[in-house]
N, C-alpha and C positions, 0 to 999 in steps of 0.2 A: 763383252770380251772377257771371258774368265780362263783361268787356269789353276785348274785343281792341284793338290800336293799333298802326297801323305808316305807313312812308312809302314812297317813292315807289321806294326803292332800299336796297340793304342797307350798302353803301358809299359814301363823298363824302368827298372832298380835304379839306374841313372839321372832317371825324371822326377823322382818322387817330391824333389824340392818345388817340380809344377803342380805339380797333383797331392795337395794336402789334406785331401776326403777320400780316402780309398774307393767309397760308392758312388765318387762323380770323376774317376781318374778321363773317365770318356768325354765325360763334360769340358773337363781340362786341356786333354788332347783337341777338340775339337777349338778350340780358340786359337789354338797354335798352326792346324792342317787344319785342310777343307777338304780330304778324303783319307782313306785306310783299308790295307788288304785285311780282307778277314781272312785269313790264313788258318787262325782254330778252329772254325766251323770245316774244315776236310777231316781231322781227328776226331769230330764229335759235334752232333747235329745239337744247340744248346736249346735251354729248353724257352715254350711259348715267352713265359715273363721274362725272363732274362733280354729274349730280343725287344720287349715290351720298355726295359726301361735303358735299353742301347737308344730307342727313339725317343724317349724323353730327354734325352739328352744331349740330343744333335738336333739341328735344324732341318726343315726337308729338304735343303738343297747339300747338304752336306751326303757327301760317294762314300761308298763303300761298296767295295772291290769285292764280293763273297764267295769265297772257293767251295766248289762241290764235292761233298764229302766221298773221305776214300773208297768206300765199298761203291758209287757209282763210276768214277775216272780209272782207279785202277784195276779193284775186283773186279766187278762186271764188267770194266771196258766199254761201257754206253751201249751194254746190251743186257736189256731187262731189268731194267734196275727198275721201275714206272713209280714201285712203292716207295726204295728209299727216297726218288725225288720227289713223291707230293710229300713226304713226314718232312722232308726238307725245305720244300718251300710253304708246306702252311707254320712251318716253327718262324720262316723268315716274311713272314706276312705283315706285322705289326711296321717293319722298319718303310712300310708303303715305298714312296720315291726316293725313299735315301738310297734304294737298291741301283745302283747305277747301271752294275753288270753283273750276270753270271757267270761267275769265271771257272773255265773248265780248263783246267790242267791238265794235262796228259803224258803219260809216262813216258820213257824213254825209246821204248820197245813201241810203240805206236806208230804204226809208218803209215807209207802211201797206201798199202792195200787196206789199210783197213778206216780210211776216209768214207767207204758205203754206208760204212757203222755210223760215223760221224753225222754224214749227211740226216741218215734218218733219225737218231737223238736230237739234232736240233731242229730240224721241223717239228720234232711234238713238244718240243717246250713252248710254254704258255708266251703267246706275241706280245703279251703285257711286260714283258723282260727282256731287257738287251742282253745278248750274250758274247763273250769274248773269250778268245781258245787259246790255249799258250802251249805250244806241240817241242819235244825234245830230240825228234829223231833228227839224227842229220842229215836225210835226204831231202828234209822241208831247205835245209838250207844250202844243199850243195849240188841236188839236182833240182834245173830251170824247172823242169814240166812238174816234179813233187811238185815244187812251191807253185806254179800256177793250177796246178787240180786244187791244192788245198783254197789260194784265190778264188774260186771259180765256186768249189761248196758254199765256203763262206759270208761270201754276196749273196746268194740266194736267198737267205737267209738273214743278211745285214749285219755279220756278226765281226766283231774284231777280230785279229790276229794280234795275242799281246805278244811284245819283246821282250827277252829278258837281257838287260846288254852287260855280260860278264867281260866283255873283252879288259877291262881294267883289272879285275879280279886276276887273270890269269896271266898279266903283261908284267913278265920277270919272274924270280923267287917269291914266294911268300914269308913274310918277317914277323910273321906273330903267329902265336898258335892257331888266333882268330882266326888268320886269314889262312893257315894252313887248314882249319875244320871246316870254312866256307867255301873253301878251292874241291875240298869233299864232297861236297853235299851239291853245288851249284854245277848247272850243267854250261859246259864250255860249246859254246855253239856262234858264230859268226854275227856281228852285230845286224841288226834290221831296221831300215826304218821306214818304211812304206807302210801310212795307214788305208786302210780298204774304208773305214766311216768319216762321219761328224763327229767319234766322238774316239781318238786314238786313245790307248793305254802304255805306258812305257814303263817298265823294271828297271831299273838302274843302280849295277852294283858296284859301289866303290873302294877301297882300302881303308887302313887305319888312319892314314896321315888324309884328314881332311884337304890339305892344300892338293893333292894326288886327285882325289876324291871331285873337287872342282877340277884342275885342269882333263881331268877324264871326260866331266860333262860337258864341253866345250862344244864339241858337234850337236847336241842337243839344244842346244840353245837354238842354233839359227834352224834347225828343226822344229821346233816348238814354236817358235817368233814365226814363223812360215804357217803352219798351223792355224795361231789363231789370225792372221790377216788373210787367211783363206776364208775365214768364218771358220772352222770347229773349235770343238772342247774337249781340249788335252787333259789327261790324268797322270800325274808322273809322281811315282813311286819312288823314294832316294835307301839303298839299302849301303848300310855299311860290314863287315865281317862282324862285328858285335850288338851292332844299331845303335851303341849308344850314344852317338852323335846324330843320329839321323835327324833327330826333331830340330835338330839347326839348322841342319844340311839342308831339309826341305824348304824351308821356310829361307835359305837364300839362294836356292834356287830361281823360288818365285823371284827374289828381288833383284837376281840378276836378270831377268828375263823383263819385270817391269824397268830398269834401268833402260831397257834398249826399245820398250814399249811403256810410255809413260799412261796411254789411254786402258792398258789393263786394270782392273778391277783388285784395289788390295787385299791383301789378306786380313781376317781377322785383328783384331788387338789380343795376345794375352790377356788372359784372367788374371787380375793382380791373387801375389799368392801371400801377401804381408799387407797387416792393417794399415790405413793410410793413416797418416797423424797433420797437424797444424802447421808443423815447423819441418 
């Protein structure tokens, strides 16, 4: 019984007291979380070595979340792109099984009609890779039959639906610049929590004030607790307006969640980041 947790990035100004070798900041990260959205592979496909020593430095069961870069989700639209995705996934080849999913984001502008498109981009992705689709139109979530066509794709196929659950982000004013440039940038779309696999995905965006931040994940919980005594394997992503809380927020997520599931599987121990001494 496991339950993965990671944030939004593997590094942040805020952590650097974890991560005291700048070229093992991943190695560091990873003792903390046992998964991570790659989010900078959609700006820019990195190169072979670079993914070469992300693997040296995770475990193979350690997720990673990996977003499909923007010239195939947005430019192309999951139409024709065949090239950027093989330069993309032979760059993401070395991380072998750490690749959990290929997460395909998709624009705003992306609706029901254009689920054809859908269907036939993930049938020719390679079966060797889970895929998971995180859609922003609001007809996935405010008409029944959108959201069961996009159901009905996605089975075929065995692919997730990720969530992104802003409703905290967006419930009241915003009190910080933070959360006024994330209330920009994040799209306001009604919470979901129906996973279609074995293996759900969940986004979860919180506020500044941590205590906010937990009472917000409160329905998740007995979500995820439900989850894994189903048998799957949850991935829950903790985002804050800034992140730089998140490497905590993650990490008691899990431990509220093992508090109410003592048979979960814990998480890592921190990498100590200061020499041990005698005394």
């Amino acid at each position: 019984m496991r339950l993965h947790v990671g944030c939004a990035m593997w590094t942040h100004a805020a952590w650097q007291e974890y991560q005291p070798v700048p070229a093992e900041r991943l190695r560091h990260y990873a003792s903390w979380c046992t998964a991570v959205e790659g989010n900078t592979t959609f700006y820019a496909t990195p190169t072979r070595n670079t993914v070469e020593s992300w693997a040296k430095q995770t475990d193979p069961d350690f997720r990673f979340v990996v977003k499909l870069p923007k010239p195939i989700t947005h430019e192309r639209r999951l139409h024709g792109a065949e090239t950027e995705l093989r330069t993309f996934l032979d760059a993401m080849e070395p991380l072998g099984p750490r690749i959990h999913a290929l997460w395909v984001q998709l624009p705003g502008s992306f609706g029901p009609t254009d689920l054809g498109t859908m269907a036939g981009f993930l049938r020719a992705l390679p079966g060797s890779y889970r895929s998971a689709v995180e859609v922003r139109h609001p007809a996935f979530f405010e008409n029944e039959s959108a959201a069961r066509q996009l159901e009905q794709v996605l089975a075929r196929v065995g692919a997730e639906w990720v969530p992104f659950d802003t409703t905290l982000l967006f419930d009241g004013p915003a009190e910080s610049a933070a959360e006024a440039e994330a209330r920009a940038k994040k799209p306001r779309v009604p919470r979901r929590t129906r996973a279609l696999t074995e293996f759900p995905i969940v986004r979860y965006h919180g506020r500044d004030s941590a205590e906010r931040t937990v009472d917000g994940w409160q329905p998740w919980l007995d979500i995820v607790i439900a989850w894994l005594r189903d048998g799957r394997s949850p991935t829950v992503f903790i985002h804050t307006p800034d992140n730089a809380s998140s490497l905590h927020l993650a990490r008691r997520f899990h431990d509220e969640v093992r508090a109410r599931l003592p048979e979960l599987e814990p998480l890592p121990e921190p990498i100590p980041t200061e020499p041990m001494t005698l005394f």
